[in-house]
N, C-alpha and C positions, 0 to 999 in steps of 0.2 A: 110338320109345323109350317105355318106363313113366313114367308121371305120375299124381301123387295131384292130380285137379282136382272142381274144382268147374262141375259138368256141367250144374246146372238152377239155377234161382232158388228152391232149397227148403234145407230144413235134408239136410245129408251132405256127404260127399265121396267120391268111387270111384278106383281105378286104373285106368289105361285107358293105350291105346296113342293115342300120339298125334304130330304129325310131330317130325321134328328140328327146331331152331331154324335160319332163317340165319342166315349171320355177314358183318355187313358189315364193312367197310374198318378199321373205328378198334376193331375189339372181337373178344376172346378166344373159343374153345368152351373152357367145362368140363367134363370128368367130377363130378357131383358124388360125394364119395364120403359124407360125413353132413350133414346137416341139422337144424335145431333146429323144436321147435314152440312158436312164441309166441300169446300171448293173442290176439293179431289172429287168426291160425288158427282157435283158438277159436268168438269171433265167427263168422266166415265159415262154419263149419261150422256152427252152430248158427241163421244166417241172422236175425239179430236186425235191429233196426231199419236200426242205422250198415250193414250187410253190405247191405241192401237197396236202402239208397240210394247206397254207395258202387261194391259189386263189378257191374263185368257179365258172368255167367259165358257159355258155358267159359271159364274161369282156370285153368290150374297158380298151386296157391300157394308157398306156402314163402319166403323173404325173411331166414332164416338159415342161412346154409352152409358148408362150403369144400370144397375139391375138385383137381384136377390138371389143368391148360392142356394140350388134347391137339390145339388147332388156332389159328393165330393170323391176322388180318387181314391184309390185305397193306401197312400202315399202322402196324402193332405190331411195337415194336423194346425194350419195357419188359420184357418177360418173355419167357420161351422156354416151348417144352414142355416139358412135363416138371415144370415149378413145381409147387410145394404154393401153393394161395392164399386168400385169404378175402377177399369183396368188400363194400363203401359198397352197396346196396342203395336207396339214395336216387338216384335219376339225375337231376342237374339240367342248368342251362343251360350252363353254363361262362363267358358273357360278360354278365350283368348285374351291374348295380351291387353287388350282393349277394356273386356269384360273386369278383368281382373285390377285392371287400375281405374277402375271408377269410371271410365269412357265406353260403358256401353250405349252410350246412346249413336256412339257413330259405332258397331260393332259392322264389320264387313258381312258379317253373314246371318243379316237382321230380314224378316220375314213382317209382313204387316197385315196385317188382318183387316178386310174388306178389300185387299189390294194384290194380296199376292196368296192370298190365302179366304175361306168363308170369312165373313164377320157378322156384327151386331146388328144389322136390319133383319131383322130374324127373332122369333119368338124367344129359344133359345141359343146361344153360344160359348163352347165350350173356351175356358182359358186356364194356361199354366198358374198355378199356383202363386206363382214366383212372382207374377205381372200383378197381381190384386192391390187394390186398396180402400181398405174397408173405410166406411163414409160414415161419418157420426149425424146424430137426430137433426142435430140443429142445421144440416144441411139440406135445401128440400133434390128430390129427385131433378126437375131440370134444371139445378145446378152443378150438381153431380153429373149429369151427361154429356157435358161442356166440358170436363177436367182436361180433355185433349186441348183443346186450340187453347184453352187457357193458360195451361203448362207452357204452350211453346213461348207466350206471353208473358209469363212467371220466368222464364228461362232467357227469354231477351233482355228484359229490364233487369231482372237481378243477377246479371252476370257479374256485375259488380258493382258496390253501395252505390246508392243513388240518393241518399239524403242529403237534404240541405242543398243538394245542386238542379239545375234547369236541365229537365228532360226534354227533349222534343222527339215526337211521335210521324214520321212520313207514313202517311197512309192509313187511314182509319176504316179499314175492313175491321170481319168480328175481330179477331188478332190484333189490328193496332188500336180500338175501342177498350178491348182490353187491357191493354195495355199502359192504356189513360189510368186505368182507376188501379194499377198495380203501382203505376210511377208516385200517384198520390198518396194511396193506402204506406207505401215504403217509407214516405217523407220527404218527397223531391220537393223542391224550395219554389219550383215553377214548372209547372206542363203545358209544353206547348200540343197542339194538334195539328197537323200540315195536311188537307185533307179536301178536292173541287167539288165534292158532294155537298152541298147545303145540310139534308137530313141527317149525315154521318158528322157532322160538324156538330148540329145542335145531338146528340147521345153522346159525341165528347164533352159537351159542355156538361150532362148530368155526370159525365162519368169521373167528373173533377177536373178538365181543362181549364188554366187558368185563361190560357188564349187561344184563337183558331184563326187558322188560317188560310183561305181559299189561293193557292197556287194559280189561279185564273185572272184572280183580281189583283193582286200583287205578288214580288218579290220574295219569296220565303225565305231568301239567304238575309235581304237587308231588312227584313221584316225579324226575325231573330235576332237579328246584331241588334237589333234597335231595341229590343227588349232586353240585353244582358251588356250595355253600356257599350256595345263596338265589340265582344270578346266574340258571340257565338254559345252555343250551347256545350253544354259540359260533357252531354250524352243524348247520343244520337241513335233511334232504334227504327230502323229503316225496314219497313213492313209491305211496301208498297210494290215492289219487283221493277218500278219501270225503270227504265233509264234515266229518265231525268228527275226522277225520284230520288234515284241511288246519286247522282252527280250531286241535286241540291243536299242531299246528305251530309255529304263530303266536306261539301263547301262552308254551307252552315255552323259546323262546328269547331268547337273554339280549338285553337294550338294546343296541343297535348292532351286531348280530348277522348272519349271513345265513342265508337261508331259499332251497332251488331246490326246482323245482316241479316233477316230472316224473309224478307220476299223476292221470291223466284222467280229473274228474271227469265223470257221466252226466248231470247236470243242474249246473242254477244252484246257484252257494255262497252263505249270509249270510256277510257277515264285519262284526268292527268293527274299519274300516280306521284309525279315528284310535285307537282305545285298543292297536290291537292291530301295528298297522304305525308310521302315521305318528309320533307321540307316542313310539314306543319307536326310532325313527330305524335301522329293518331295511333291509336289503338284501335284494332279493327280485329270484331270478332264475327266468324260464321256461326251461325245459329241451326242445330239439326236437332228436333223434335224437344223433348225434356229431359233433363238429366235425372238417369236412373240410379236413387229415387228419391231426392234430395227435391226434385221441382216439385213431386208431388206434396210430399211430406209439407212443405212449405205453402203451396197453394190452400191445402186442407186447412192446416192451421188458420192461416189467416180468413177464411171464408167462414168457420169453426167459430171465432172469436168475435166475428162480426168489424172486422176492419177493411172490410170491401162489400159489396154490393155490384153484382155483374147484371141484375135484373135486367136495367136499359139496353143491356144488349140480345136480350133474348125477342124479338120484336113478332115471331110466328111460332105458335103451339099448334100443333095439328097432330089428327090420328094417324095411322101410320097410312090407312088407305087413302088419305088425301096428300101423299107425299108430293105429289105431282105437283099441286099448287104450291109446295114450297120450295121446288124445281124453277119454279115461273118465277114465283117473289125473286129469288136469287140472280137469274136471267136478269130481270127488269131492275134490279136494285132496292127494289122496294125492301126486303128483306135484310137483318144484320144477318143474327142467326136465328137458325129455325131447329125448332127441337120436336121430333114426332115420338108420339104415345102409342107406344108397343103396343104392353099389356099392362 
């Protein structure tokens, strides 16, 4: 079968033919038919530090998809062929402490596919049973392929209610664009956007921003105050990894407020944790992938029902052999997210 992998310990990626996957006992074959390209992609193709000490190539990457059940284990009885499905990408243990109290999404002995394992750039990929989630009609396939960055997006905002309160968004990559139109879809009383990109400002504005804000041009901290009478934002979802991203975060939000943390900083942060956490008595949550499997359930429905619309963020469709050009969009920025067509 065709796969975009990662062939050598260098910066690229090629297509290539490469075998089928097996399928053992407790796990599905997919067709995939699209696939997303996320920033880990990125990395790995460009072979920076984290890609060299984490990937051991050959790898197929990929690790956002969905696709059609065209073969099942002799142990799977949860799906048929013929499913539409989009899969958890995380494969953990299932019986530690972790797994067993509803926190496998940080299980210590979690595997991820395209990253430490084959993935979904590939015709097909094989996946545990257990990870599936079947995608009803009214969903089309490149939204379904996106269920990854979305969840993590689903899983920052809704860590807890956000109605009737002022959201504000640090960083409007695919993930905090996302995360516009989940804060809105929930019922946040006001979304802000915090975001030096112009183009990523105006797709928070379709994506329901009620305001945006270019950190180059002004103040984000006293640019939010001003919006929410002097208090600050109620909640805080900090997407952006940088440093003064993560600071203006902090600062921005109102006393007693909560702050989730989902972009990954490259180094060490300063922070002043008494003037700026402890003292203002914040809630301060780490954000790791989606919660298995309550993000998902959650994302579906809503996307199912038609109370969000992620289109705007899908800004590059390509085949899978022009991935490269959606390597470049990403580089240059031109790109939110890019979703390439399998099969």
């Amino acid at each position: 079968m065709r796969a975009i992998v990662k062939a050598a310990p260098e910066p690229g990626l090629e297509i290539r033919d490469v075998e089928r996957p097996t399928l053992p006992a407790n796990a599905v074959r997919i067709r995939v038919r699209r696939a997303g390209i996320c920033g880990t992609d990125l990395h790995i193709y460009q072979w920076d530090p984290w890609s060299r000490n984490r990937i051991h190539p050959p790898l197929v990457l990929g690790h956002e998809f969905m696709g059609e059940v065209v073969e099942l284990g002799t142990l799977v009885s949860n799906v048929a062929v013929g499913d539409r499905v989009s899969a958890e990408g995380h494969i953990v243990c299932g019986h530690c402490e972790l797994c067993r109290t509803g926190n496998g999404h940080v299980c210590r002995d979690t595997s991820i596919i395209g990253v430490d394992r084959d993935g979904a750039f590939a015709e097909e990929v094989v996946m545990p049973a257990t990870n599936l989630i079947p995608i009803p009609d009214s969903i089309s396939d490149d939204h379904a392929a996106v269920f990854d960055p979305l969840g993590n997006a689903f899983h920052t905002v809704l860590h807890d209610d956000v109605a009737g309160k002022t959201v504000a968004i640090v960083g409007c990559g695919p993930i905090g664009l996302f995360a516009v139109g989940v804060a809105r879809a929930a019922g946040a009383a006001r979304v802000v956007a915090i975001e030096p990109a112009a183009d990523r400002l105006e797709i928070a504005r379709r994506m329901g921003a009620d305001d945006v804000i270019d950190p180059g041009e002004v103040d984000p901290v006293e640019a939010v105050r001003e919006l929410t009478h002097g208090y600050g934002a109620d909640v805080v979802c900090e997407m952006s990894g940088s440093p003064a991203g993560i600071r203006a975060g902090l600062k921005l939000c109102r006393n007693a407020g909560s702050v989730r943390l989902l972009g990954l900083p490259k180094d060490d942060v300063e922070l002043d944790l008494a003037a700026d956490v402890i003292f203002k008595g914040l809630d301060i949550y780490g954000v790791v992938g989606r919660r298995m499997y309550r993000t998902w359930i959650q994302m579906r429905n809503f996307l199912a029902a038609g109370l969000l619309d992620i289109d705007p963020v899908l800004t590059h469709r390509l085949p899978m052999e022009r991935f490269e050009e959606g390597i470049r969009a990403m580089e240059s920025g031109a790109a939110a997210k890019v979703v390439l067509e399998i099969t």
